[in-house]
C-alpha positions as CSV (number, residue, x, y, z in Angstrom):
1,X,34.4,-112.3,-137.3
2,X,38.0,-112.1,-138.4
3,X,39.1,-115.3,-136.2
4,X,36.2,-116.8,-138.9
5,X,38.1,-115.5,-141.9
6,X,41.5,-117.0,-141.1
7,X,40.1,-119.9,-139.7
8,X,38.0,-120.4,-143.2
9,X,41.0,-119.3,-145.4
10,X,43.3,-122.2,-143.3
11,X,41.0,-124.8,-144.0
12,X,40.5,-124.5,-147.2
13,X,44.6,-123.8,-148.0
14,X,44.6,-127.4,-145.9
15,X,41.8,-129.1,-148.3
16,X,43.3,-127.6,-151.8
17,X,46.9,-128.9,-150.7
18,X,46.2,-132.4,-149.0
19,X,43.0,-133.2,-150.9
20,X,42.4,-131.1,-154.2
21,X,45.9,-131.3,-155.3
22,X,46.7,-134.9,-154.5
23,X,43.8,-136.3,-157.0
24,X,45.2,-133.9,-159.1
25,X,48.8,-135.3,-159.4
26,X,47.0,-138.7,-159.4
27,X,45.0,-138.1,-162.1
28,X,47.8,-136.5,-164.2
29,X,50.2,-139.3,-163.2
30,X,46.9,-141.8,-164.5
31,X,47.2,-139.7,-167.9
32,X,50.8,-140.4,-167.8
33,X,50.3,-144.2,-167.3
34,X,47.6,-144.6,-169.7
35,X,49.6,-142.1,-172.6
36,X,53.1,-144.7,-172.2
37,X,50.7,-147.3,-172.5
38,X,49.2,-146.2,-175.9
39,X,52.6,-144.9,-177.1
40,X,54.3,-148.1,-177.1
41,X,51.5,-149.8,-177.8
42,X,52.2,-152.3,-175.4
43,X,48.5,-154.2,-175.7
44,X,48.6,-154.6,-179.5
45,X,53.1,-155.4,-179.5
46,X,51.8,-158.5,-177.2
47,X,48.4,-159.2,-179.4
48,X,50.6,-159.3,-182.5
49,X,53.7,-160.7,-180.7
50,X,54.1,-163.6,-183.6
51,X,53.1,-161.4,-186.8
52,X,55.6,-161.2,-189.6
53,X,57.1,-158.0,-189.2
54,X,54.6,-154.8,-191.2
55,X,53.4,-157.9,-192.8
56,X,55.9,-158.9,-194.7
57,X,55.1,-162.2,-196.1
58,X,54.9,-164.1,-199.1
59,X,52.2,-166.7,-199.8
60,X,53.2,-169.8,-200.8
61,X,53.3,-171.0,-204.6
62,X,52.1,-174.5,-205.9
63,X,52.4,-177.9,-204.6
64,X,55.4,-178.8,-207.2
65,X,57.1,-175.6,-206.9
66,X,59.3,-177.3,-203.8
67,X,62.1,-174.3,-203.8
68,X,59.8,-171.5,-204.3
69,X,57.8,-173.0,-201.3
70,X,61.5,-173.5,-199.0
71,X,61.9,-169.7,-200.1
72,X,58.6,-168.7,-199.1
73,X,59.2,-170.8,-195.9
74,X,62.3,-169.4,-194.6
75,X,61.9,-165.8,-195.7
76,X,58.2,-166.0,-193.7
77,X,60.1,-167.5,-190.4
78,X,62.9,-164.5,-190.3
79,X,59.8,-162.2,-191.1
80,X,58.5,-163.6,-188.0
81,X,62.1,-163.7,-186.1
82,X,62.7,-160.5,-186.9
83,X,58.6,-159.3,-185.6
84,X,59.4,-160.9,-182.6
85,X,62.7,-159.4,-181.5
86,X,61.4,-155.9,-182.2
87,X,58.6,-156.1,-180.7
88,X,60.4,-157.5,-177.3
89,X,62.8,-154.5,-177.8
90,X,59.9,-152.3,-177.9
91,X,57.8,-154.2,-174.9
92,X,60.7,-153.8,-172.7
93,X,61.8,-150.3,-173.6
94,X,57.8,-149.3,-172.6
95,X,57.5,-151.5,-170.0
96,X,60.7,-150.0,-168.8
97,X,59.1,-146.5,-169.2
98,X,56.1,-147.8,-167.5
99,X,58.4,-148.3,-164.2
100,X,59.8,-145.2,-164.7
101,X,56.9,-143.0,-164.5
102,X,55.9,-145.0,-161.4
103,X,59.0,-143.8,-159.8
104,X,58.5,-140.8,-160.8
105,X,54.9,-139.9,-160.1
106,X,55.6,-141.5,-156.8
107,X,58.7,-139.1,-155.9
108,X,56.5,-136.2,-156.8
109,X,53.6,-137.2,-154.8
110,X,55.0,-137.8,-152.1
111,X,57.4,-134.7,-152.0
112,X,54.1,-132.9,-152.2
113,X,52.7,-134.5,-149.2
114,X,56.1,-134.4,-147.2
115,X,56.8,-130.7,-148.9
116,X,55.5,-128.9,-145.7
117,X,57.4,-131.0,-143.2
118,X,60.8,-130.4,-145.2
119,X,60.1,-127.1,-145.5
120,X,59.7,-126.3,-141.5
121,X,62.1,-129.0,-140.9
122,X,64.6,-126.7,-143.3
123,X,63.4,-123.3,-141.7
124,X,64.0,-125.0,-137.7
125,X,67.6,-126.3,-139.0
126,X,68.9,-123.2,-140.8
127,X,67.1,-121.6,-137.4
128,X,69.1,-123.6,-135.7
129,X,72.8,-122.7,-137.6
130,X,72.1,-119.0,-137.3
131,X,71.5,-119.3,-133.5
132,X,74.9,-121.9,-132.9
């Protein structure tokens, strides 16, 4: 009956730490993902990539009005210019983020996988320097 117990209580320590937990930091590291993605706002930045910058934009005066028209002109294009290289700072400071969190989530899960083989592998070499 005992032997039953323990045997119980190992498996189910071995399915909470190599099954439960490992969808658990992948579903937290998915959160992660998905958050940097809305945070930069990396689908709209690209959907809106040639937009004047928060819309700034004059509309265009009469046919005869030739200067107003060259003002309208330019000041619409550096509206534009200026959208553009914002929003390219911002789609590589996410994107950059994006990679980031990659590298990250993938450190940690697979220092949670490989925690139980560091950990004997420490126990057998400090072991090992008490004995020498």
């Amino acid at each position: 009956m005992r032997y039953n117990i323990i045997m119980n209580m190992f498996l189910q320590v071995f399915v909470w730490y190599f099954w439960d937990k490992p969808k658990a930091i992948l579903a937290a590291w998915a959160n992660f993902l998905r958050f940097n993605l809305n945070y930069f706002s990396l689908i709209t930045l690209l959907r809106t990539f040639f937009s004047h910058w928060h819309r700034y934009g004059y509309s265009y005066g009469k046919i005869f009005e030739v200067w107003k028209n060259i003002e309208t002109f330019v000041f619409n294009i550096m509206s534009r210019v200026v959208g553009m290289i914002l929003r390219t700072f911002l789609i590589i400071l996410g994107l950059a983020t994006e990679v980031l969190i990659i590298l990250i989530g993938l450190v940690i899960f697979l220092g949670w996988i490989f925690l139980p083989i560091l950990l004997l592998a420490a126990f057998l070499f400090g072991l090992n320097l008490c004995l020498t």
